[in-house]
C-alpha positions in Angstrom: 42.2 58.1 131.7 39.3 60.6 131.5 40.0 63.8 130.4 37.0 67.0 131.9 37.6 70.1 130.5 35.4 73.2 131.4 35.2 77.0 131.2 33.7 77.5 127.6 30.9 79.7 127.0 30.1 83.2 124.8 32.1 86.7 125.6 31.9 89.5 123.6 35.2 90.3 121.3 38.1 92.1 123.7 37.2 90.2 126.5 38.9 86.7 128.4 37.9 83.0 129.5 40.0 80.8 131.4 39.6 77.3 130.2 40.6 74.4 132.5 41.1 70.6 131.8 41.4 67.9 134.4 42.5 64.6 134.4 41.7 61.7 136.5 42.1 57.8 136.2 45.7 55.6 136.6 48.0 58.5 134.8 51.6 58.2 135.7 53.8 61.4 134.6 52.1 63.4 132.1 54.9 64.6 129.4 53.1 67.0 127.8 49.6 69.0 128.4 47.5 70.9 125.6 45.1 72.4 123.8 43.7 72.4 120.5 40.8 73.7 118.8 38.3 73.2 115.6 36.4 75.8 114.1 33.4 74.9 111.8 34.8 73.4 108.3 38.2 73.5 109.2 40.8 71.5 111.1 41.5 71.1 114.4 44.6 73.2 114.8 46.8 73.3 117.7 46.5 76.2 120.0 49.2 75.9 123.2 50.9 72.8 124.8 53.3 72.6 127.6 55.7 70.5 129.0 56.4 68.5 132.4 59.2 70.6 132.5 56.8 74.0 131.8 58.2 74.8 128.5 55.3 76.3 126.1 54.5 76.6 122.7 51.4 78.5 121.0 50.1 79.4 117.8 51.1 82.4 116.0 47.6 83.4 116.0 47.3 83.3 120.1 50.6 84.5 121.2 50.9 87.5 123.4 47.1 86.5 124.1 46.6 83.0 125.1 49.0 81.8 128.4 48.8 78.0 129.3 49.9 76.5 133.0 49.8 73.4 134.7 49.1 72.1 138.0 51.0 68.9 138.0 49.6 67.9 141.9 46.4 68.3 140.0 46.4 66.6 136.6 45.3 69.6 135.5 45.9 72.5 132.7 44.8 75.8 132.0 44.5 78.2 129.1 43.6 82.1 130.1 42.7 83.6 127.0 42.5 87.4 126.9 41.6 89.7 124.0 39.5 87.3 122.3 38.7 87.4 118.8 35.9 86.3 116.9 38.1 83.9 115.3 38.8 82.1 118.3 35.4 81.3 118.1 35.7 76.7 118.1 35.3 73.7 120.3 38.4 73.6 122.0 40.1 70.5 123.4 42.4 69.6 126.0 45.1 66.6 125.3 47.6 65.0 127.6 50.2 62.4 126.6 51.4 60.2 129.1 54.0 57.0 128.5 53.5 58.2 124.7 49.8 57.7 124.7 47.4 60.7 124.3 44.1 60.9 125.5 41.6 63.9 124.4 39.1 65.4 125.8 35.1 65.6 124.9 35.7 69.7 124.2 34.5 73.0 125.3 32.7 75.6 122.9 33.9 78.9 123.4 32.4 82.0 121.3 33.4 85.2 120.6 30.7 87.4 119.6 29.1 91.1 120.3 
């Protein structure tokens, strides 16, 4: 299972990326779909997952912000992220968990600067 994620780059502060994560390989049903991120020194924290079923959770810090989907034809999930913060400023990474097994992706850097 291979995991692409794309969409990253710099926007100023107030303004929106749509991050996108596909997956390819032998993947039966994927449970659950997500993303987290790491910011330099930290952790990597969890930012939004979301189920076969479509139920979602997110961070405190992203909600009313950050909205996840999924394309289950696809293998694929999204994260629009509007009214971005400087503090959303990490690599973020997309992870799937499929028979109980997840997989990661290599990350995206996203930056939120003026």
């Amino acid at each position: 299972v291979q995991l692409q994620a794309s969409g990253g780059g710099l926007v100023q502060p107030g303004g929106s990326l749509r991050l996108a994560c596909a997956a390819s390989g032998t993947i039966f049903s994927i449970s659950v779909m997500g993303w987290y991120r790491q910011a330099p020194g930290k952790q990597r924290e969890l930012v939004s997952t979301i189920t076969l079923s479509g139920s979602t959770d997110y961070a405190d810090s992203v909600k009313g912000r950050f909205t996840i989907s999924r394309d289950n034809a696809k293998n694929t999930v999204y994260l629009q992220m509007n009214s971005l913060k400087p503090e959303d400023t990490a690599v973020y990474y997309c992870n799937i968990v499929t028979k109980a097994v997840p997989y990661w992706g290599k990350g995206t850097q996203v930056t939120v600067s003026s």
